[in-house]
N, C-alpha and C positions, 0 to 999 in steps of 0.2 A: 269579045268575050275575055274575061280575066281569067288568068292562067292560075292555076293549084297548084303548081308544083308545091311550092312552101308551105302549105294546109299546114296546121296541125291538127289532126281530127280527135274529137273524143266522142265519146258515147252518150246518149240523154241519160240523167241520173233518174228519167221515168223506164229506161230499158232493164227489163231483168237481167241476172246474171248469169241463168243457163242457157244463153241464146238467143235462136229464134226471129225476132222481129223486133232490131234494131236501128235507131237512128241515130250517126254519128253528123256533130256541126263542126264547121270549122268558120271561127270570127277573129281570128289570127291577121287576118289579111285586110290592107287597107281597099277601103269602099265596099265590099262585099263579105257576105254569109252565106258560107254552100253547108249543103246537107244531101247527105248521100245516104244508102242502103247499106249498112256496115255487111250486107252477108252480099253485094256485090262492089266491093274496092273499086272495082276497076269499069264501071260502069258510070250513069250520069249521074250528075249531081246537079240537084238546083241551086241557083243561086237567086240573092234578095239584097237589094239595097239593105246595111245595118237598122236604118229607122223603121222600112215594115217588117222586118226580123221581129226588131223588137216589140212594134205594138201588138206583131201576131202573139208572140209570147206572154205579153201581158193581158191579151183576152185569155187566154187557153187557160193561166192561172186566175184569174178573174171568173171563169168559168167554171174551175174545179173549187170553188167555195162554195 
């Protein structure tokens, strides 16, 4: 399991800004993309190989067209 200490997380730019139901990525780190529940820090995060990161990424905006 690859270690997070060094994440740097940020927030999706699809999360609102009063709260609520956030998801923070972190792609900072080599070989791996975790995503956690920003209103649980300290809880689990997934992680994904960077390539289905990003093919997930590009349906999801592929999808919102």
């Amino acid at each position: 399991m690859t270690d997070l200490a060094g994440a740097v997380w940020r927030k999706s730019t699809r999360s609102g800004g009063s709260g609520g139901n956030c998801v923070e990525v972190a792609d900072n780190l080599p070989g791996v993309v975790a995503v956690r529940d920003s209103k649980d820090q300290a809880g689990p995060a997934l992680r994904f190989p960077p390539t289905a990161w990003s093919a997930f990424v590009g349906q999801v905006r592929h999808g919102l067209r």
